[in-house]
ZALOGU-413908 format. One record per residue: residue in three letters; x, y negated, z negated of N, C-alpha, C, O, CB in turn. Coordinates in steps of 0.2 Angstrom, whole numbers, plus 5000, padded with zeros to 4 digits. Each point is the difference from the previous one (the first is absolute). Glycine has a CB too. Layout:
# ZALOGU-413908
ALAXYZXYZXYZXYZXYZ
...
//
This chain:
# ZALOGU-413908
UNK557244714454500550044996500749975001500350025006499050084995
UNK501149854995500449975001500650004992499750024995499449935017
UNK501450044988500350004994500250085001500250024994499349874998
UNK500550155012500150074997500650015005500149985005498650074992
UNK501850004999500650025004499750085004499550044998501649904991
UNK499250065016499850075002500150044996499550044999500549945009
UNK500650044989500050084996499349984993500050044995501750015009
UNK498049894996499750024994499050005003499549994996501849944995
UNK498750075016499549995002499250054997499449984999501649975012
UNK499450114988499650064998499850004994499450024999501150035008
UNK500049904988499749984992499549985001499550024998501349964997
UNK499349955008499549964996499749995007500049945002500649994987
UNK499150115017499550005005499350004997499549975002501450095007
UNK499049974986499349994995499849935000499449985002500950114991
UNK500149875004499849954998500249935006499749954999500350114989
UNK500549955017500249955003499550005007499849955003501450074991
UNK498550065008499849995007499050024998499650035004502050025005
UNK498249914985499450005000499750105001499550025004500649825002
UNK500650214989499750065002500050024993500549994996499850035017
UNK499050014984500150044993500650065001500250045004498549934993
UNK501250034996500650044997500050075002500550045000499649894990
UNK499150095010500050075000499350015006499850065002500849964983
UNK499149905016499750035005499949945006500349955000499050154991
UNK500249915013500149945007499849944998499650004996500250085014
UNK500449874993499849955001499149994998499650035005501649975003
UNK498649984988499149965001499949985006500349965004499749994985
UNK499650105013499849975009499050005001499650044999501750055009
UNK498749854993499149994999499950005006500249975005499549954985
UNK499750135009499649995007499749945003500049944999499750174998
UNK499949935010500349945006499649944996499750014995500350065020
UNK500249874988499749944998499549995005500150035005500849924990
UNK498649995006499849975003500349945004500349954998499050114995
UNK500549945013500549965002499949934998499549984997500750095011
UNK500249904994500349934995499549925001500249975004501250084998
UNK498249934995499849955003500549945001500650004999498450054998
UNK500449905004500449955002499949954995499550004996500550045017
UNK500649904987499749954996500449974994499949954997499050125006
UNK501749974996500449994995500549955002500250005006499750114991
UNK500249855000500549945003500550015001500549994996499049944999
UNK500650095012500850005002500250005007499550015004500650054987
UNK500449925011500149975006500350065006500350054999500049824993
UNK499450105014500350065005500450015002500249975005499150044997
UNK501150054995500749995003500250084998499750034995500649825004
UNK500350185002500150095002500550004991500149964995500150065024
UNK499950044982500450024991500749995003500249975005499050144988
UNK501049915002500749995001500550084997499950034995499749805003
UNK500750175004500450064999500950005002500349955002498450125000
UNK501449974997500750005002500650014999500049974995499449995007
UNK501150064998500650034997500649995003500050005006499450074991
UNK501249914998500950025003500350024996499850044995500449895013
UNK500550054993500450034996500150065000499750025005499949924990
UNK500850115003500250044998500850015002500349945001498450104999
UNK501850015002500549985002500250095001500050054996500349814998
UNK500150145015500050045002499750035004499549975003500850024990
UNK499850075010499650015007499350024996499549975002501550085008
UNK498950014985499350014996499749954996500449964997499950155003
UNK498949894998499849944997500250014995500150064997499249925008
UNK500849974992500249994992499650024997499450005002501249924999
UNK499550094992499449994995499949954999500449965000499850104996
UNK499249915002499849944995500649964997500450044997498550034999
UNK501349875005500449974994499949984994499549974998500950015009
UNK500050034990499850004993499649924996500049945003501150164998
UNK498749904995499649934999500449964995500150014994498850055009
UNK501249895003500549954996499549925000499449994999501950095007
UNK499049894994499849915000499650005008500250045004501049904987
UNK498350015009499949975007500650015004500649994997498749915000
UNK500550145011500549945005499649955006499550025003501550104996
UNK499349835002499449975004500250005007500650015001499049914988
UNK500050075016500350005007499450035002499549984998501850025001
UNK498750085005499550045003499849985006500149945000499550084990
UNK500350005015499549995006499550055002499850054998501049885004
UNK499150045003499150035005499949975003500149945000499350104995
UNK500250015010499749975005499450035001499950064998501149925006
UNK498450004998499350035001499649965008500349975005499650054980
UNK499550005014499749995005499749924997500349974996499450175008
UNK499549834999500249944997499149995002499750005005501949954998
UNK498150034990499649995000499849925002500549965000499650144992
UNK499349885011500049925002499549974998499550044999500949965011
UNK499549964988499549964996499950014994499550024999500049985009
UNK500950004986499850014993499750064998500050055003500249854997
UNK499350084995499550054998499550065007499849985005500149904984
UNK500150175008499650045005499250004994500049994994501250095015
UNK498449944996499550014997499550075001499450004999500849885001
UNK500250175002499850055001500950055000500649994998498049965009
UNK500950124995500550065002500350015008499650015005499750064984
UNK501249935011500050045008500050055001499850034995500749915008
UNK499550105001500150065001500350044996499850064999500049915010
UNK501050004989500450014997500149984994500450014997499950005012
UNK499249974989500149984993500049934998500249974995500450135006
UNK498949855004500249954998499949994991499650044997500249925017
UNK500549974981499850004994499549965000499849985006501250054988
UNK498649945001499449975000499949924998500549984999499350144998
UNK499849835003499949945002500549984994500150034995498549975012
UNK501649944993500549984994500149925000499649965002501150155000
UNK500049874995500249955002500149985007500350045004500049974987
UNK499549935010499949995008500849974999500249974996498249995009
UNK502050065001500849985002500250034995500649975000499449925006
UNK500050154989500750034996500150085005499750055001500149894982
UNK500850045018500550065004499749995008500050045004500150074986
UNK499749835012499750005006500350045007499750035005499949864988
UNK501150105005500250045007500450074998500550025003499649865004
UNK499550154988500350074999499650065002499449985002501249974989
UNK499650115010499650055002500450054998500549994996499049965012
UNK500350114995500450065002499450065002499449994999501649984993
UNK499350075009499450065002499650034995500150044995500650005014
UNK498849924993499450044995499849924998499650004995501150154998
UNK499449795010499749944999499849975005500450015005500249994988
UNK498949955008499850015006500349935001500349974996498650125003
UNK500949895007500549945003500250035007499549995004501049964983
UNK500050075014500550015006499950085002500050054997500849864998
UNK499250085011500050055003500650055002500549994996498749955006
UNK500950115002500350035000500650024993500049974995499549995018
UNK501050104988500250054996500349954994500149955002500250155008
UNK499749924984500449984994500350044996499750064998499649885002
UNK501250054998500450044995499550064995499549994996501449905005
UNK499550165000499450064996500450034997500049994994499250055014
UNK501350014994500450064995500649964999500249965004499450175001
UNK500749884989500849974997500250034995499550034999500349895003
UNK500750094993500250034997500449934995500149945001499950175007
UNK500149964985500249964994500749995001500350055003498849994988
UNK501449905006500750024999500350055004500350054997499449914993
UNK500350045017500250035006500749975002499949945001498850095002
UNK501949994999500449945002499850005008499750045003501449974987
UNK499449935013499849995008500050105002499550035000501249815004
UNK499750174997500150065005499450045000499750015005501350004993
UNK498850024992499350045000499749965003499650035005500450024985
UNK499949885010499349985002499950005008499650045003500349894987
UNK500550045013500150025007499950075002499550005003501349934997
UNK499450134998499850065003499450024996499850055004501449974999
UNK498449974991499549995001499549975004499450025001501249994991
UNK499649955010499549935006499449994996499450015001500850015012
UNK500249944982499349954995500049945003500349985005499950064983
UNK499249935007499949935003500049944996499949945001499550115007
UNK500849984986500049964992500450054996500050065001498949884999
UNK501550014994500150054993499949954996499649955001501350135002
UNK499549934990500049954993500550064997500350055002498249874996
UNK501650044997500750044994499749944997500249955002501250115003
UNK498049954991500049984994500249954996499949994994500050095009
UNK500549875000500649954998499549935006499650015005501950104992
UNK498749835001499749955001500949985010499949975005499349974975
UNK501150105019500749995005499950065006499650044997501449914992
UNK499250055017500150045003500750044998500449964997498949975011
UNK500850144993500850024998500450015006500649995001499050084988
UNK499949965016500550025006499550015008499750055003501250024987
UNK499249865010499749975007500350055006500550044998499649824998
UNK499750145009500150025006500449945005499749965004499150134993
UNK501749925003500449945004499849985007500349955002500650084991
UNK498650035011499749995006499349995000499750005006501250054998
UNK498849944989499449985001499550074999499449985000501049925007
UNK499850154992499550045000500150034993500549994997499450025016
UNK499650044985499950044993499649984998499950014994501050035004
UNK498649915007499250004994500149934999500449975003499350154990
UNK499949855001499849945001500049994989499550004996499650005021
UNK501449984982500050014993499549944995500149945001501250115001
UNK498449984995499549964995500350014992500250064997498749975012
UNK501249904987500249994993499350044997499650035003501249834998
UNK499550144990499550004998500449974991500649994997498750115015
UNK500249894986500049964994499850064995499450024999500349835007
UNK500850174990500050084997499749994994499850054996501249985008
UNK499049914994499849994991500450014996499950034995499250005006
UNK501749955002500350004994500149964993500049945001500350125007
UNK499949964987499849954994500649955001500550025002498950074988
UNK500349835010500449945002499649955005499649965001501450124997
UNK499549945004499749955008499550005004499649965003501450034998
UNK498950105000499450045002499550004998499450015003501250054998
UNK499449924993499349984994499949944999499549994997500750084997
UNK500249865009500149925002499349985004500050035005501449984994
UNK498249965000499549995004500849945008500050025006498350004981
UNK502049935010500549955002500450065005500149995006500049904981
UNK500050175009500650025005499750055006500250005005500749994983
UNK498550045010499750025004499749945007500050035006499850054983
UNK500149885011499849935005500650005001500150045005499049884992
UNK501450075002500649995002500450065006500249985006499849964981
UNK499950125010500150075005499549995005500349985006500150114985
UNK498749915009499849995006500149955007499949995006499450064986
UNK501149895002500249945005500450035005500050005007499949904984
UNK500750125005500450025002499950065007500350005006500149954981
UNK499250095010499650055005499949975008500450015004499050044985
UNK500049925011500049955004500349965003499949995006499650024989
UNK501049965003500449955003500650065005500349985005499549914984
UNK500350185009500450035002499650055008500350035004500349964982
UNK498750015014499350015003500050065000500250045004499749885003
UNK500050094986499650064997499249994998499749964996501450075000
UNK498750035009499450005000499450044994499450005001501149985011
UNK499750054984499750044996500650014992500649994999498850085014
UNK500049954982500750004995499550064996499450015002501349844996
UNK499550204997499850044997500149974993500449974997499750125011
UNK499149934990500150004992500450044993500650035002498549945003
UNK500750024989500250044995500250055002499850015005499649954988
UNK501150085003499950075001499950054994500250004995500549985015
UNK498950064993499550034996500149954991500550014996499650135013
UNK499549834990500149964994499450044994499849974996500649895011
UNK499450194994499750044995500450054997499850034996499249945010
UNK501550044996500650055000500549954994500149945000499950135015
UNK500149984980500649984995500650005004500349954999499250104991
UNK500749995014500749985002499949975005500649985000499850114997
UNK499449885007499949975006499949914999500349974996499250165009
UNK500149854998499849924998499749974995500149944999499950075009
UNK499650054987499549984994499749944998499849984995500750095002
UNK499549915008499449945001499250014995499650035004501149965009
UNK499249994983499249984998499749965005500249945002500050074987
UNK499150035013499649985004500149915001500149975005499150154992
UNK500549874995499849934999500649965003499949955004499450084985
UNK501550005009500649955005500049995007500049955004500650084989
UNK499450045008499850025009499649955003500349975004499650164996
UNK499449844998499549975000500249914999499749955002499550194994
UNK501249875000500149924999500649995005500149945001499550044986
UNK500850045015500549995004499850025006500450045003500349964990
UNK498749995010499950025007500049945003500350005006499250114992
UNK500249845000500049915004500650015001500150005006499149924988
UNK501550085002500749995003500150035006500549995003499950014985
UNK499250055014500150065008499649935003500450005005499550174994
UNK499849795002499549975005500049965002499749955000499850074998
UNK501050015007500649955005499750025009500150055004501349984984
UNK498249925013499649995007500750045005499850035005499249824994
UNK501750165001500250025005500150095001500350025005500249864993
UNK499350154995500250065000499350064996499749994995501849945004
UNK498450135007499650044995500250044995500450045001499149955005
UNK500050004987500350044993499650075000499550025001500849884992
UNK500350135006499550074998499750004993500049954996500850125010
UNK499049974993499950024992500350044997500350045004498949954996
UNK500850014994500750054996499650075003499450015003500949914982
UNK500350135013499750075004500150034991500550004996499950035021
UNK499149994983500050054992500350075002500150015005498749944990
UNK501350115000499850075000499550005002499749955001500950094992
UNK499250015009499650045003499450054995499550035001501549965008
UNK499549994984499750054995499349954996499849955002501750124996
UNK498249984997499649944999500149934995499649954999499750165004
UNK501449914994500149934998500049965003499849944999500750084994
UNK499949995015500049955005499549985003500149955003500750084999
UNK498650024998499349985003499849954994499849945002499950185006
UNK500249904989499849944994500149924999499649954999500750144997
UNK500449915005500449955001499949965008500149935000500750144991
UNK499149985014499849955006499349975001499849955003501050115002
UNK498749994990499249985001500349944996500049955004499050174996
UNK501149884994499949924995500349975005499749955001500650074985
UNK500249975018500549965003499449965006499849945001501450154997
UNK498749975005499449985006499549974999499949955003500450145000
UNK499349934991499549954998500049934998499649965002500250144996
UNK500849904998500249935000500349935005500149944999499950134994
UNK500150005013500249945005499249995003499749955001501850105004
UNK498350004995499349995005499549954995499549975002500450175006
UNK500249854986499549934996500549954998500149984995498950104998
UNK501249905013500549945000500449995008500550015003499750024982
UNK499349955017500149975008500649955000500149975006498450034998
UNK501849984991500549965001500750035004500549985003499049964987
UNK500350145006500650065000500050055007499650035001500449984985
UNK500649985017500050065007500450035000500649994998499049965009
UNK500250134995500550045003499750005006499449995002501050084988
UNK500349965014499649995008500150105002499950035005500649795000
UNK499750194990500250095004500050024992500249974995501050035019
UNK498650084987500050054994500750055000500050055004498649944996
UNK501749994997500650074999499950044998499849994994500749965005
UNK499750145001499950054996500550034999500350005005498950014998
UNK501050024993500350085000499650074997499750014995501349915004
UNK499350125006499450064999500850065001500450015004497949925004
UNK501550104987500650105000499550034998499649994996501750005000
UNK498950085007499650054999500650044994500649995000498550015013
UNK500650044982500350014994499850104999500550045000499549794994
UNK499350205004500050045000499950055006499749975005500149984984
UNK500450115012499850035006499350015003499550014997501450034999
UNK499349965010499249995007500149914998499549985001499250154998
UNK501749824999499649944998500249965007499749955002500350054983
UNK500650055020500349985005499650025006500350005006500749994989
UNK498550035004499850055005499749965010499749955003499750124981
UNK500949975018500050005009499549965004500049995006500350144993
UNK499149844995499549945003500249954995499949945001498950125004
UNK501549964990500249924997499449984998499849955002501150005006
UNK498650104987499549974999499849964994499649964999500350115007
UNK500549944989500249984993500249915003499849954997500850194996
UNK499949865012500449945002499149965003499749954998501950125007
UNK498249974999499549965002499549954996499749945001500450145005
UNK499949994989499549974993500249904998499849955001500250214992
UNK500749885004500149914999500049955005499949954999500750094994
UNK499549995013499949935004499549985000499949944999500650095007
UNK498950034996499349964995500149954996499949945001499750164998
UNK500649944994499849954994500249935002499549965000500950124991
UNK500549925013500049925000499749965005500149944999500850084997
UNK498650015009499549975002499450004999499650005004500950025001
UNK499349994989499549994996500249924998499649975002500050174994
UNK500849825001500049944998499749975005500050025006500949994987
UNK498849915003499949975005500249955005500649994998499150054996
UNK500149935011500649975004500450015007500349975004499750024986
UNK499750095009500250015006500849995003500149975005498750004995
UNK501750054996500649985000500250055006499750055002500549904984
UNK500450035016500650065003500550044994500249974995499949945017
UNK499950154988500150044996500850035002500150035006498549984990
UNK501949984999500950025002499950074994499849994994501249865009
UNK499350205002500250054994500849995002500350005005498650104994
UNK501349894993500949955002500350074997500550015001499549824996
UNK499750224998500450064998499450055000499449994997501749964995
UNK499250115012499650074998500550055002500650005001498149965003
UNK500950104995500650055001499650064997499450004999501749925000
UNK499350154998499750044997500850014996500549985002498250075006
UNK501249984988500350024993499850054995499449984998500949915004
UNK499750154995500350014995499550085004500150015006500249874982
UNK499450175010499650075004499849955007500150025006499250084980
UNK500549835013499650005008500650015006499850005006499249924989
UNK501650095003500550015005500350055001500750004999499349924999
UNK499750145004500550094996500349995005500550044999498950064994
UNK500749885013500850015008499849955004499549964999500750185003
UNK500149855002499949945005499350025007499849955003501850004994
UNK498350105003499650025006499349954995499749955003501050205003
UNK499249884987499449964997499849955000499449984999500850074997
UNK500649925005500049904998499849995009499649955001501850014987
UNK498950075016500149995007499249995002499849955004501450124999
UNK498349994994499350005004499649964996499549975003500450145002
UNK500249864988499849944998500049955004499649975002500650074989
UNK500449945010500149945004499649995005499549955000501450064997
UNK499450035008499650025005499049984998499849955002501550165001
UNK498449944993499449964998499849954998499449985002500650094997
UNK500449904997500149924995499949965009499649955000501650074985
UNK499250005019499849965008499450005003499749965004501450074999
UNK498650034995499250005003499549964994499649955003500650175004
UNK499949884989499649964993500249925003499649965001500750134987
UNK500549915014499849904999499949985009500149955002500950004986
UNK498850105016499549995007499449984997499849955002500750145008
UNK499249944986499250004996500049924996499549975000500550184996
UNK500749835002499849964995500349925002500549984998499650124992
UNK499549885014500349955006500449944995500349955002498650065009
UNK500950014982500149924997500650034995500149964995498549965005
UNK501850155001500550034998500549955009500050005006499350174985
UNK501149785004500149955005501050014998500449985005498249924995
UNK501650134996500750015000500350084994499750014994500349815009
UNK500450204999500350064996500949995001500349975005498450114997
UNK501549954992500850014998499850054996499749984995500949925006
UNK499850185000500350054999500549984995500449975001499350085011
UNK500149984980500350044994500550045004499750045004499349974987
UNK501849985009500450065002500350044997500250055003499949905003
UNK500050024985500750024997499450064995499750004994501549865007
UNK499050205003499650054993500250065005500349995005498449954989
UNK501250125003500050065003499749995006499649955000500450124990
UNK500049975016499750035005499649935005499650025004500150114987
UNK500649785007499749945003500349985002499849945001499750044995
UNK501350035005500549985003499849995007499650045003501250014989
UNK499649875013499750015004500550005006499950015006499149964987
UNK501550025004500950015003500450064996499850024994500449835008
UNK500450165001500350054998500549964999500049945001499650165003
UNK500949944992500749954998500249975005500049944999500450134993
UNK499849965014500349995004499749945005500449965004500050164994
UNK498949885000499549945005499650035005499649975003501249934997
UNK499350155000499550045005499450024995500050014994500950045015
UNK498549954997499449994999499850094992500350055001499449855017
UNK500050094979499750084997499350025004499649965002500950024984
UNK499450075014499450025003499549934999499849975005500450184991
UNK499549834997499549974998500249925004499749965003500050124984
UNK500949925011500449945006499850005006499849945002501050074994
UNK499350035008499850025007499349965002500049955003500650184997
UNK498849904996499449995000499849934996499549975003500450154999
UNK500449864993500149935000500249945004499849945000500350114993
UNK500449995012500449955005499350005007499949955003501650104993
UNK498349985004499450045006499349934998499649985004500950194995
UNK499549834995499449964999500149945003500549985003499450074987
UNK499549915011499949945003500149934998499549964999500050125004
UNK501149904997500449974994499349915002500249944998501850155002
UNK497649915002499549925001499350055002500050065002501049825004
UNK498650094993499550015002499249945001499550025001501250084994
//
């Protein structure tokens, strides 16, 4: 959900955050879990956020041209290709040596903790009193580093916008750039099944993906809605990477909101569902939820949004290969700073969370 101003978040949240107009999000029951076998290299997703300005998070900025730059940091996969799952999620047998030394949690390789919880377009302060361990702002540039090093570990992402975003030349160019800067992770498209957002056809997405398959860095995959044009759009997507072992994603991106009332409900089971789905693909990937949230009835006061959360934390203990998340802030009742920078209720319990795992 990106190009949107905040005061217009409530219009067009239908179509931006993968939620129908008048009812929830398409959520398919559970999947089977994922086999293995899909050609792709082992190494963790990529997520992440900055930007914004001020002591509360910013909204989304608005969607302009490329900016290039971005960083990260992750955990560090060894030996190229994996050929199984870890515990966490490793992804599945692939090109041997592409992304060889990447990782992150929910990939197998390295031990001990990896970056887990982070936020979108958060400036330093939110993120600090958050205690994340990653963001992104949607933009290929960092906006607002932490000058002592801390507020998480920022990950680019390549937005699809029309131009240079759609360049296969300029695309290799940004991940070089990535890389040489020692960024470890990059996100895909954003939501490119969405008219307002990236609108990418499958078939482009799918030919510009050699231009991501750059051995220094792991790619996500575009993250769709959540609705079922977006499930459409990722199955064609998916299938095509898996009948063409030339092509890798090394991590699965999502976005998931709840939209009609109960869709936020206190186990987060709607949220689970999809996690399912995106562990039903094959491959065995690590899976980034980079936007969720609740909106429109699934949010009637913040106590509601608060025990969702709270459950959405017991769901990704269950879902070992649920390997990174960033919190939707800018809606009713998701705020997760107050004007002033102090924490809001749902803040508190955000801050509380276990920013690696």
């Amino acid at each position: 959900m990106l190009g949107l101003q905040k005061q217009s978040l409530w219009l067009v949240a239908a179509l931006s955050c993968g939620c129908g107009s008048t009812s929830s999000p398409a959520v398919p029951g559970a999947s089977s879990g994922a086999a293995a076998g899909l050609g792709s290299t082992g190494t963790g997703g990529a997520g992440s956020g900055a930007g914004g300005t001020g002591a509360t998070s910013g909204a989304p900025p608005s969607s302009g041209g490329a900016n290039t730059g971005g960083a990260n940091t992750g955990g560090a996969n060894t030996g190229g290709a994996n050929t199984g799952g870890s515990s966490n999620g490793g992804v599945g047998s692939g090109n041997a040596g592409a992304a060889g030394t990447q990782s992150t949690a929910g990939a197998s390789g390295e031990g001990g903790l990896q970056p887990f919880k982070g936020v979108a377009n958060s400036p330093c302060a939110a993120r600090g009193a958050l205690n994340v361990s990653w963001y992104y702002n949607w933009t290929q540039k960092e906006s607002d580093p932490c000058s002592d090093g801390t507020g998480g570990a920022f990950v680019p992402m390549i937005w699809g916008h029309a131009g240079a975003e759609q360049t296969a030349s300029s695309i290799q160019s940004s991940l070089s750039g990535f890389v040489s800067k020692g960024y470890r992770f990059v996100l895909g498209f954003n939501e490119p099944d969405n008219a307002t957002q990236a609108n990418i056809p499958v078939a482009t997405a799918v030919s510009l993906l050699p231009a991501f398959d750059n051995p220094g860095i792991a790619v996500g995959t575009p993250a769709t809605s959540a609705n079922a044009a977006g499930q459409t759009w990722f199955k064609d997507y998916m299938s095509q990477v898996a009948a063409n072992s030339s092509l890798r994603n090394d991590f699965i991106a999502i976005h998931w909101y709840g939209w009609n009332a109960g869709s936020c409900d206190a186990k987060a089971a709607q949220l689970e569902s999809y996690i399912k789905y995106a562990e039903g693909f094959s491959g065995n990937r690590p899976i980034w939820l980079t936007e969720w949230g609740c909106l429109n009835q699934s949010a009637p006061d913040s106590a509601t949004v608060v025990a969702f959360f709270k459950g959405a934390l017991a769901v990704f203990a269950k879902h070992a290969r649920l390997a990174r998340y960033a919190w939707y802030p800018w809606s009713t009742n998701l705020a997760l700073n107050n004007a002033d920078g102090s924490l809001t209720d749902l803040g508190k319990a955000y801050a509380a969370a276990p920013p690696t795992r």
